[in-house]
C-alpha positions as CSV (number, residue, x, y, z in Angstrom):
1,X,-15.9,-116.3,9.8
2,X,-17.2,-113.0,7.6
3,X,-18.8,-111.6,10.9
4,X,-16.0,-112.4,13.0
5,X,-13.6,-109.1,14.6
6,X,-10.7,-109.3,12.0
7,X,-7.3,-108.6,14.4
8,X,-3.9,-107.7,13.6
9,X,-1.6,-108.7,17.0
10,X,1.3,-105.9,17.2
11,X,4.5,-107.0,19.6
12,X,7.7,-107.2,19.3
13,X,8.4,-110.4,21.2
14,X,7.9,-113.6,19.0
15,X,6.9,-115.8,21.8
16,X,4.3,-112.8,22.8
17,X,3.3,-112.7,19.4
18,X,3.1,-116.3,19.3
19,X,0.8,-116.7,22.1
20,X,-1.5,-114.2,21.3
21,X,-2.5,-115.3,18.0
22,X,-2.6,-118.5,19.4
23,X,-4.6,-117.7,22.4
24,X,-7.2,-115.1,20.1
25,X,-7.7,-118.0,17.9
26,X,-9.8,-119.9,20.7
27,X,-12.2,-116.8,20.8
28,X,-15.7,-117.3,19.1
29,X,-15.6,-114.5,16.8
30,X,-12.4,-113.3,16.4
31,X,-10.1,-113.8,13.4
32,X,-6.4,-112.7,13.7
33,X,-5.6,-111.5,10.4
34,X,-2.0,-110.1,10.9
35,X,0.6,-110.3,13.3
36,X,3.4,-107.6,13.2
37,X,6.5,-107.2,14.6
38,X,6.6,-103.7,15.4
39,X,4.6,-100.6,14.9
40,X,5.4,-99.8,11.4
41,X,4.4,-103.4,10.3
42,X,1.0,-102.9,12.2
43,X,0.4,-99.6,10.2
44,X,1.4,-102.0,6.6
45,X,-0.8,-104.4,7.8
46,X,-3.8,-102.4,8.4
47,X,-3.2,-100.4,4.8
48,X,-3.7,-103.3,3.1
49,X,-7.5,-103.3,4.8
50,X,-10.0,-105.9,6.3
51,X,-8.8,-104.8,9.8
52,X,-11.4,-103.9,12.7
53,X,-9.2,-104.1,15.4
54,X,-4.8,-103.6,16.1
55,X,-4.4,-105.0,19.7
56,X,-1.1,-103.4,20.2
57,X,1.8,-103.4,22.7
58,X,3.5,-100.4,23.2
59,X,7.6,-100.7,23.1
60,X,8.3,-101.9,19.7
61,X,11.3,-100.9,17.6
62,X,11.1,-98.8,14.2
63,X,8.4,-97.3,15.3
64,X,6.8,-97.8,18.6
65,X,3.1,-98.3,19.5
66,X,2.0,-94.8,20.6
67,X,3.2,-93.6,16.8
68,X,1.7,-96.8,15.4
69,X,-1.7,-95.8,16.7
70,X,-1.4,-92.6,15.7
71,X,-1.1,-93.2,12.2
72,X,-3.9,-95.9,12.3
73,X,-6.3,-93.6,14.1
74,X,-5.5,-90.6,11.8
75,X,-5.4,-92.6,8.4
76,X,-7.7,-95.5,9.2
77,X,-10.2,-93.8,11.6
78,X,-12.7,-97.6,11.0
79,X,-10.1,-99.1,12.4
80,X,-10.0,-99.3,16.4
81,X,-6.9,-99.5,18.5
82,X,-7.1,-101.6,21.7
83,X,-3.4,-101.4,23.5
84,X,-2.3,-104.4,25.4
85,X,1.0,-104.0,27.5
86,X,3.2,-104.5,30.1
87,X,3.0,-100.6,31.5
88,X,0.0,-98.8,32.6
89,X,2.2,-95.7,34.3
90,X,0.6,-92.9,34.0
91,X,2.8,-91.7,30.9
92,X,2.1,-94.2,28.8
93,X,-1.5,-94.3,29.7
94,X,-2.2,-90.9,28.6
95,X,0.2,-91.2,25.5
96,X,-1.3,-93.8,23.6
97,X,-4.5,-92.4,24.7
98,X,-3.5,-88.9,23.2
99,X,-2.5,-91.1,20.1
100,X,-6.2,-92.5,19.7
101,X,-6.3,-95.9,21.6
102,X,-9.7,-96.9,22.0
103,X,-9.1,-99.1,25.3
104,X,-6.3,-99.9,27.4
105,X,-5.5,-103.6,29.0
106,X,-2.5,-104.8,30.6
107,X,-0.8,-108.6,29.9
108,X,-2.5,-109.6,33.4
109,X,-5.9,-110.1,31.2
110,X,-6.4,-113.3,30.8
111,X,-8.7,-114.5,27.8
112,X,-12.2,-113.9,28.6
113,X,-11.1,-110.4,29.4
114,X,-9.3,-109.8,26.1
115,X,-12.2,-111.3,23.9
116,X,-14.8,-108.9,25.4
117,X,-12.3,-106.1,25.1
118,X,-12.1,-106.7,21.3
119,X,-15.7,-106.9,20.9
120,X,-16.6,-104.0,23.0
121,X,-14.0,-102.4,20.8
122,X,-15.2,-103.3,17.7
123,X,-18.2,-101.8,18.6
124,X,-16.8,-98.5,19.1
125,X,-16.7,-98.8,23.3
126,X,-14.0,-97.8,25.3
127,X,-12.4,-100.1,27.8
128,X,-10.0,-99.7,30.3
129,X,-8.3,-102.0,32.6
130,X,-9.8,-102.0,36.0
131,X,-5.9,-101.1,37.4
132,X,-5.9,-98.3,34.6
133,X,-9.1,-97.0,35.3
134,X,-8.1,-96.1,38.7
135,X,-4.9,-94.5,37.5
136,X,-7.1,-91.5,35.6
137,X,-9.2,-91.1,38.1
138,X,-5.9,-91.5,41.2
139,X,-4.3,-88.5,38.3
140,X,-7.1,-86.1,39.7
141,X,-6.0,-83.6,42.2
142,X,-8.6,-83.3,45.2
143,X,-8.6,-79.2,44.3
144,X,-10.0,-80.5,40.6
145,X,-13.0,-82.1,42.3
146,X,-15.7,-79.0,42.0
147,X,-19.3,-79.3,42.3
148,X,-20.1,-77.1,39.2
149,X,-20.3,-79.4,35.6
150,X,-19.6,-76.2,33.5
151,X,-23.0,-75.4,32.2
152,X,-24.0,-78.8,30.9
153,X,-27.3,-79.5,30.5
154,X,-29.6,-82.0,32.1
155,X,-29.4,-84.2,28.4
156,X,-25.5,-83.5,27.9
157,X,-25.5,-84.3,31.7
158,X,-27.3,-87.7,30.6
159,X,-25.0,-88.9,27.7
160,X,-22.0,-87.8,29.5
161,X,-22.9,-90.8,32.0
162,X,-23.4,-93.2,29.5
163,X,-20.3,-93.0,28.3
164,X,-18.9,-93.2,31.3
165,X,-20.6,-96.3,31.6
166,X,-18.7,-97.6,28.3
167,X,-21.8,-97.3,26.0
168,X,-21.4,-96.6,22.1
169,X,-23.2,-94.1,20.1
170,X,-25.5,-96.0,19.0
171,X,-26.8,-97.9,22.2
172,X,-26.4,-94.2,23.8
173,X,-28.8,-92.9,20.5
174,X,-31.2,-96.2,21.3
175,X,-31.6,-96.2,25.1
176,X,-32.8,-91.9,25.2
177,X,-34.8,-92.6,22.0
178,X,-32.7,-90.3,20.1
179,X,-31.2,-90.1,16.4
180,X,-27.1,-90.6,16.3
181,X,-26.6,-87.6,14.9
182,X,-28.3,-85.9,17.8
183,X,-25.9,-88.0,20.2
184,X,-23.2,-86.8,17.9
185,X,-24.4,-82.9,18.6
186,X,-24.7,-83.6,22.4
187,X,-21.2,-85.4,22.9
188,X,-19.4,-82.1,20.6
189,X,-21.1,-79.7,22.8
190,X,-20.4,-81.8,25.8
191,X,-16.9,-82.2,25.0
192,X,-16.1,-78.2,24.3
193,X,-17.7,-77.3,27.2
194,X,-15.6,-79.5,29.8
195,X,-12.6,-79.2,27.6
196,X,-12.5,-82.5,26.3
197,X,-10.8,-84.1,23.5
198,X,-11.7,-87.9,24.0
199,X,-13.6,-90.1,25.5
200,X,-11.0,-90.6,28.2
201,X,-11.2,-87.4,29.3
202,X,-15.0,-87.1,29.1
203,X,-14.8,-90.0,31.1
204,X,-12.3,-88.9,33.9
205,X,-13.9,-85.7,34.2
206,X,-17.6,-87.4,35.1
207,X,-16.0,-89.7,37.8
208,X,-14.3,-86.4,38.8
209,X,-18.0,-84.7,39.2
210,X,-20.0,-87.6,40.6
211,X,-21.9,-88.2,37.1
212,X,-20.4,-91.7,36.6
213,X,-21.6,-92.7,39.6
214,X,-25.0,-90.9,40.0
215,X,-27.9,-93.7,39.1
């Protein structure tokens, strides 16, 4: 399994923690490689390397998962950080988001769901529960919904809606016929002009504008 999406499972329940590996272990592709008791094992586990992926609850003892992914995302930045929990209030949505969390599922996904989150995580997508999805955009006040897009241009304009629509740098670089580094230069400009400082909020503020949704 050298191709396969090395995991690390991070919760503090054993039956939880139990299942998951379990339950990851009947996904093509995915390896569990770790499995961690709270969030301070999670960060040992990933410093010992060949990690792509901490799928990581969120209320853990010692240290909990919105500090976990904080260190991971600041001293492993290869390393992706899918959360999968119980909450998806708006706190802790933006919280672990603020921390680095590349997606955001709750324990209603069921296996297919997971699986594809991983993968689309591994490849450096971001993915949201459908339930948390509407949670940023339901966080919008109607007086935030302007017509202007703050000076983007037509290309920012562009990229800004594929990543609303969940695509990588690299399939974003491959479907405008584009280098990555020119991507890279479009998404920085992008992000200082709408005041962004992830792709969360890039992607909240284009369903906010009608970008996401424009075809």
């Amino acid at each position: 399994m050298s191709d396969a999406i090395r995991v690390v499972v991070a919760d503090d329940q054993q039956v939880v923690r139990e299942g998951l590996v379990a339950l990851l272990g009947l996904i093509d592709g995915v390896e569990v490689v770790g499995a961690a008791a709270n969030g301070a094992e999670a960060v040992e586990l990933v410093a010992r390397g060949n990690v792509d992926v901490v799928l990581m609850d969120l209320r853990m003892p010692i240290l909990d998962g919105t500090q976990a992914t904080a260190r991971i995302t600041a001293d492993f930045p290869e390393v992706a950080v899918l959360v999968l929990t119980t909450y998806a209030d708006d706190a802790s949505i933006a919280n672990a988001l603020r921390a680095g969390a590349r997606g955001y599922l709750t324990k209603d996904a069921g296996r297919a769901e997971i699986g594809a989150a991983l993968r689309s995580t591994a490849a450096g997508q971001s993915t949201f529960d459908p339930e948390v999805t509407k949670r940023l955009i339901a966080g919008l006040a109607p007086e935030q919904r302007a017509l202007d897009t703050d000076g983007l241009t037509a290309r920012e304009t562009e990229v800004l809606r594929l990543i609303a629509r969940g695509l990588s740098n690299p399939e974003i670089a491959a479907q405008l016929f584009i280098s990555e580094a020119t991507v890279k230069t479009h998404i920085n400009n992008t992000f200082a002009k709408i005041g962004a400082r992830h792709r969360a909020e890039a992607v909240r503020y284009a369903y906010r504008k009608g970008i996401a949704s424009e075809t």
